[in-house]
C-alpha positions as CSV (number, residue, x, y, z in Angstrom):
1,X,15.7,-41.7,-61.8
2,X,15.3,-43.3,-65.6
3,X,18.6,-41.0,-66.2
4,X,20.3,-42.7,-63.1
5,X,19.6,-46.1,-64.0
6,X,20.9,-45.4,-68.0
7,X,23.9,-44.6,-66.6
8,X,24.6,-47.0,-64.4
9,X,23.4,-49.5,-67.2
10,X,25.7,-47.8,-69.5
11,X,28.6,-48.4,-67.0
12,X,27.9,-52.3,-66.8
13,X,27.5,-52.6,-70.3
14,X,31.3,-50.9,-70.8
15,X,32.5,-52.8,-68.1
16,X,31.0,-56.1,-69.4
17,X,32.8,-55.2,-72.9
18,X,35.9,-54.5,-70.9
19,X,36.0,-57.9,-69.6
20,X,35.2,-59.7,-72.9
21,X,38.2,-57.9,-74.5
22,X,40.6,-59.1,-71.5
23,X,42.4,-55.4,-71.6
24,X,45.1,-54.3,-69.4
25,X,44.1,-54.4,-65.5
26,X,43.9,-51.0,-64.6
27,X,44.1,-51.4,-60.8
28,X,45.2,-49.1,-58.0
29,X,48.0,-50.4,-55.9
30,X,48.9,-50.0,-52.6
31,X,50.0,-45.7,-51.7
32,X,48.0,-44.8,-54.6
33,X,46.4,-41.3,-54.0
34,X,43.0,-40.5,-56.1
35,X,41.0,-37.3,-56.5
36,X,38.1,-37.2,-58.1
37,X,34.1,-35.4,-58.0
38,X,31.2,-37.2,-56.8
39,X,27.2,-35.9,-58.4
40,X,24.5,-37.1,-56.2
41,X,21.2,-36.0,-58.5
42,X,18.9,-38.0,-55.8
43,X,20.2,-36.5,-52.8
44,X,17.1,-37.4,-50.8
45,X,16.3,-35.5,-47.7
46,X,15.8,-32.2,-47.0
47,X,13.7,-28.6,-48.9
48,X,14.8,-28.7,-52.3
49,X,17.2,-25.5,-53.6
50,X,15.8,-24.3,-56.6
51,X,12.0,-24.4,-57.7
52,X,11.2,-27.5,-60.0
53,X,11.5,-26.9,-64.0
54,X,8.0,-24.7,-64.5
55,X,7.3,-24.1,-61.0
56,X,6.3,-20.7,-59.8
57,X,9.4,-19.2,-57.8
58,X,6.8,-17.4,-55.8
59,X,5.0,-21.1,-55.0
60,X,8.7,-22.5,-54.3
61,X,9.1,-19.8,-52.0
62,X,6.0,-20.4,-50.3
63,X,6.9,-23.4,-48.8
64,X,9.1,-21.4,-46.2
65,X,5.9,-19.6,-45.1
66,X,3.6,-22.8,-45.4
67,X,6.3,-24.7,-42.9
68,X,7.5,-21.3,-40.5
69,X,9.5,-23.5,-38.1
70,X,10.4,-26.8,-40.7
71,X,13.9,-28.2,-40.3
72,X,16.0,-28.0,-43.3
73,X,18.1,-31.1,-43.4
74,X,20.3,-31.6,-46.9
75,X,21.4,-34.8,-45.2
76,X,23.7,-35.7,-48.5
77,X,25.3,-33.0,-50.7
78,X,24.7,-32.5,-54.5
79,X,28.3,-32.1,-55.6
80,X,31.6,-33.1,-53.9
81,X,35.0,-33.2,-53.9
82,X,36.7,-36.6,-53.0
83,X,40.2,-37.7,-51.8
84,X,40.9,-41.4,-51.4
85,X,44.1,-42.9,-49.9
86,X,45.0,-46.9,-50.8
87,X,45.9,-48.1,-47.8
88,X,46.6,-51.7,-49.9
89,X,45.3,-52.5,-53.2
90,X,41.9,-53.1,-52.3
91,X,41.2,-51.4,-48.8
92,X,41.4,-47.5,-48.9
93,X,41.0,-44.5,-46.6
94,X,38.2,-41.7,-48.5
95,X,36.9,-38.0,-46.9
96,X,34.8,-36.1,-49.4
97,X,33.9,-32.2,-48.8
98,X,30.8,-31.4,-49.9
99,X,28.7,-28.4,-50.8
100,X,24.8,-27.3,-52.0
101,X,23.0,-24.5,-52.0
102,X,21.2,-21.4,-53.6
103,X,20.3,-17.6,-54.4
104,X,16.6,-16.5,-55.3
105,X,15.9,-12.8,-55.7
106,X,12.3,-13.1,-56.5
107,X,10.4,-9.5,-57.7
108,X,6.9,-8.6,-57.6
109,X,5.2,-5.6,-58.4
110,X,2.2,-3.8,-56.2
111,X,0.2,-0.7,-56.4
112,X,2.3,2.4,-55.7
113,X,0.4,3.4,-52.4
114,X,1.5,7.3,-52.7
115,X,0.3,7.4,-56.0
116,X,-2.7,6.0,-55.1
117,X,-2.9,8.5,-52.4
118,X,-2.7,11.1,-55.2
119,X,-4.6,9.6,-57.7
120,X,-7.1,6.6,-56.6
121,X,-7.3,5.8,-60.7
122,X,-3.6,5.3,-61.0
123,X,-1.6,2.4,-61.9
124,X,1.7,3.1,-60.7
125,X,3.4,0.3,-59.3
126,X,7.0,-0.4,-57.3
127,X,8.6,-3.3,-56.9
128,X,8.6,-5.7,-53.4
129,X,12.0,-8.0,-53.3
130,X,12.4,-11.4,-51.1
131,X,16.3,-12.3,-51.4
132,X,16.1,-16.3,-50.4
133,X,19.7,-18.5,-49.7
134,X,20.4,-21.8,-48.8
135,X,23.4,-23.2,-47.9
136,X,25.4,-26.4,-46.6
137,X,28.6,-28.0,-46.5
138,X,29.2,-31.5,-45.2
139,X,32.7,-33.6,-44.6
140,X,32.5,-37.3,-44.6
141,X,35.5,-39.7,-43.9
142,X,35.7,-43.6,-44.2
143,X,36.9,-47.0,-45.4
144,X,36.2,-48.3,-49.2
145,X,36.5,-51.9,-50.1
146,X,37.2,-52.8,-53.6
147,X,36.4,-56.2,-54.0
148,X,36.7,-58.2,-57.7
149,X,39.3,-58.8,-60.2
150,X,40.3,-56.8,-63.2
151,X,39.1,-53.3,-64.2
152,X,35.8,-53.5,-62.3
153,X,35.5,-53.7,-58.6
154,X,32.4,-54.0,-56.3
155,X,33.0,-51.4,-53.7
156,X,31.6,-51.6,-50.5
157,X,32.2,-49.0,-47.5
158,X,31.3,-46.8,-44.7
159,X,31.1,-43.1,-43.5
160,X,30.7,-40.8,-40.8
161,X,29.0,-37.7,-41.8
162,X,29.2,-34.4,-40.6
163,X,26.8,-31.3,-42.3
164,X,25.7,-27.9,-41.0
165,X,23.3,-26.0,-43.6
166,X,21.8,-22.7,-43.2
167,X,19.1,-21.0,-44.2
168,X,17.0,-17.4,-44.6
169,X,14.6,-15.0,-46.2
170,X,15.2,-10.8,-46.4
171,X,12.2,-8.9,-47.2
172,X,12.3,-5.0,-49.3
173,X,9.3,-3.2,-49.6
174,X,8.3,-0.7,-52.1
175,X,6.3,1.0,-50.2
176,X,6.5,2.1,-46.2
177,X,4.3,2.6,-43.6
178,X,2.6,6.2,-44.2
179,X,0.1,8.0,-42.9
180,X,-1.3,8.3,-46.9
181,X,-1.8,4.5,-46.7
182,X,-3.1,4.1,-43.4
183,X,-0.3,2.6,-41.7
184,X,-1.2,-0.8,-44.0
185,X,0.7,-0.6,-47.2
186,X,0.8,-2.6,-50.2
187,X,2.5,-5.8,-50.2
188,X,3.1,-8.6,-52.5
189,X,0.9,-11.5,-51.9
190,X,4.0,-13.3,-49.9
191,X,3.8,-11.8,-47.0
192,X,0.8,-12.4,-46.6
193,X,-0.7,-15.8,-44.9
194,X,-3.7,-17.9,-44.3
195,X,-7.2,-16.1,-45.4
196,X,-4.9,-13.5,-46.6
197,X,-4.6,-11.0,-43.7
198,X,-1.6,-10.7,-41.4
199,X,-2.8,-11.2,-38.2
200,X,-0.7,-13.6,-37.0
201,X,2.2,-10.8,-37.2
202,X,0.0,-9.1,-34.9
203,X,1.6,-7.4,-31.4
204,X,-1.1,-5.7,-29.2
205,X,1.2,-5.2,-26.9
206,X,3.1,-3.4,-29.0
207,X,0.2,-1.5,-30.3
208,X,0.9,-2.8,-33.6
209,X,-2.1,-4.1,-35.3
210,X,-0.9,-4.7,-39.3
211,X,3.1,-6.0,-39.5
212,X,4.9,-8.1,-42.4
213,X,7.7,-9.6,-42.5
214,X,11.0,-8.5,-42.8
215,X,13.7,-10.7,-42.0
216,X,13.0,-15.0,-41.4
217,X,15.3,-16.8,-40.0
218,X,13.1,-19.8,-39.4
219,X,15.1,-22.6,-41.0
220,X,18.2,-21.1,-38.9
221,X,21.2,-23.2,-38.7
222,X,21.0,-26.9,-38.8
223,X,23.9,-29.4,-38.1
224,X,23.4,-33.4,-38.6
225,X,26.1,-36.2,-37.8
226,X,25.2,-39.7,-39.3
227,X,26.5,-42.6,-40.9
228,X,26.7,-43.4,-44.2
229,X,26.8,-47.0,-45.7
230,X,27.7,-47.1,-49.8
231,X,28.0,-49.9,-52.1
232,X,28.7,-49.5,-56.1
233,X,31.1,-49.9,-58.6
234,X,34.2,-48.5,-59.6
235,X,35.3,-49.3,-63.0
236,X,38.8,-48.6,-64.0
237,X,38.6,-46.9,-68.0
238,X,42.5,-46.5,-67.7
239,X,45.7,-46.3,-65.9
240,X,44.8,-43.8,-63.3
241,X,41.6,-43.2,-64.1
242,X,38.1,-44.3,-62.8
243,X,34.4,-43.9,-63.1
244,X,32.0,-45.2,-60.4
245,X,28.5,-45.7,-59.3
246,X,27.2,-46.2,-55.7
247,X,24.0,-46.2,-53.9
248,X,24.5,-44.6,-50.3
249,X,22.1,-44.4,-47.3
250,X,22.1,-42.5,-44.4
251,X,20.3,-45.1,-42.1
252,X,20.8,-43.5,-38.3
253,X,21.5,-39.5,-38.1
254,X,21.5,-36.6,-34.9
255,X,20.4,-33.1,-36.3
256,X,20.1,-30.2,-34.1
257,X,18.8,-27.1,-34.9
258,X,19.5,-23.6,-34.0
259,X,17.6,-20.8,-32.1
260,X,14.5,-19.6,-35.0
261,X,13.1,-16.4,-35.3
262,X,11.2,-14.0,-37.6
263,X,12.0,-10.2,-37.6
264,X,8.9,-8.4,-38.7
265,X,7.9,-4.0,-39.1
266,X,4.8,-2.5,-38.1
267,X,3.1,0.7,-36.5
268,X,2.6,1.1,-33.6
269,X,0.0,3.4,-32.2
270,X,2.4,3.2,-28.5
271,X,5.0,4.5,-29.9
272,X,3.5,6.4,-33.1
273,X,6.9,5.0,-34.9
274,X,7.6,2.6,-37.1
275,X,9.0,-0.3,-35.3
276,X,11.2,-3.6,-35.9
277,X,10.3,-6.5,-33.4
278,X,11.4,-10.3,-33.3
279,X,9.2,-13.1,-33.0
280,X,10.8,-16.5,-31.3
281,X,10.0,-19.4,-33.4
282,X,11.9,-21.8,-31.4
283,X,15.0,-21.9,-28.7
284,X,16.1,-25.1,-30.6
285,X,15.2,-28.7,-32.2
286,X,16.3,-31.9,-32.3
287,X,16.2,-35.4,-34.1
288,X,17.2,-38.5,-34.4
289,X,16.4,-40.5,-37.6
290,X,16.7,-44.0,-39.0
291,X,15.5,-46.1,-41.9
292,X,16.1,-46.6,-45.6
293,X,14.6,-43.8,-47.1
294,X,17.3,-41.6,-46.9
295,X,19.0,-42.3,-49.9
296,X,21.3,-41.3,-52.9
297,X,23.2,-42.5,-55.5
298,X,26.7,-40.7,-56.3
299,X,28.1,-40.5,-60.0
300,X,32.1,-39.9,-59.3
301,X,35.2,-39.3,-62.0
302,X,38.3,-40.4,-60.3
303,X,42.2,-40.0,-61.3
304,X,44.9,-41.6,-59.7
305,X,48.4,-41.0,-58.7
């Protein structure tokens, strides 16, 4: 946040220098077209993408296993692309595209049950993977109001949002289910929950008393529609080119979520096979928000033409 508010106190300070030196009015006029690339680095809402600087990737990773069903909602995007018509000189038509997201291939090592099985003194290990993505995309569309003379305009305006994000976990093992291991092999601490066991992966009807996970689709897919109020300003370095600042809040938003489910393996003493079940976390959510604290404030490069 201290970043956020040195920029935006750098941009008032060049705009304030700027007026004192009276220079050449840099407006847009009416038919204008302007590209340009918004950063939102407090897009509020929402899991977080990567782990913090010197967090754990295995803690980051936990959180999906700590919250099984939790909605994912990145109800602003951390980078997009943004087209803006002038409709007249200080009323314009804007959509943005937006996108956020992330890989994680996390790796951790575990005994080597077959060597184990061979050798009870060994050390051998293999690896376990968890592959981890998240995704989104949003398009917004709206009016912007430039208001003020000269190279630097307050801008007001208003949006309606559109998002759909996605989410999910896949699981490799290093070792299988053998009889050398007792059906219960070695597994990175991950997979495992609560006191430390798996029982809640459990399936009696199934036979199967020891699973873990193997596929988790709990965050599933997520779409949001809301509304987006901004206000900032736009400050107009030269003739077809601008750099802004704006503060925008998602006050009211509709999110909907997909069917979740977890995919897990286990043996089952039924079938004496190795089998690959689902586990329904939920037919479907929904929400409705509203308030203030949705909030985030969008650094943008803009060039006219």
């Amino acid at each position: 946040m201290k970043k956020i508010i040195t920029v935006i106190s750098v941009l008032f300070l060049a705009a304030s220098v700027s007026l004192a030196e009276e220079k050449k009015d840099n407006s847009p006029s009416a038919g204008d077209w302007a590209i340009g690339v918004n950063i939102n680095p407090v897009a509020a809402g929402g899991m977080k993408y990567q782990p913090s600087k010197g967090e754990f990737v295995g803690d980051f990773l936990g959180t999906y296993f700590g919250n099984p069903s939790q909605m994912y909602i990145p109800s602003q995007s951390l980078i997009s692309i943004k087209v803006k018509n002038m409709l007249s000189s200080s009323l314009a038509f804007k959509a943005t595209l937006g996108f956020g997201g992330s890989h994680i291939d996390y790796t951790e090592y575990v005994a080597d049950d077959y060597a184990k099985a061979l050798d009870s003194a060994s050390e051998a290990v293999v690896s376990d993977n968890i592959l981890g993505n998240l995704g989104s995309a949003s398009l917004t569309a709206g009016l912007q109001k430039l208001l003020g003379k000269g190279n630097l305009k307050f801008s007001v305006g208003a949006d309606l949002s559109y998002t759909i994000a996605w989410g999910t976990l896949n699981f490799k093992y290093g070792n299988d289910f053998e009889t050398y291991n007792g059906f219960k092999p070695s597994s990175m601490a991950l997979t495992l929950m609560g006191s430390g066991e798996m029982n809640r992966y459990t399936d009696p009807k199934l036979g199967i008393a020891y699973a873990r996970p193997y596929r988790r689709n709990e965050i599933g897919t997520i779409q949001q529609l809301g509304l987006i109020i901004n206000a900032g300003l736009e400050y107009f370095l030269a003739e077809k080119i601008s750099v802004g600042a704006e503060v925008a809040l998602l006050p009211v938003a509709f999110t909907w979520q997909s069917q979740t489910w977890g995919q897990y393996q286990g043996y089952s003493a039924n079938t004496m096979t190795v089998l690959t079940y689902n586990k329904l976390v939920s037919d479907g959510s929904k929400a409705f928000t509203y308030g203030l604290s949705n909030f985030g404030v969008n650094l943008s490069f803009n060039y006219y033409f």
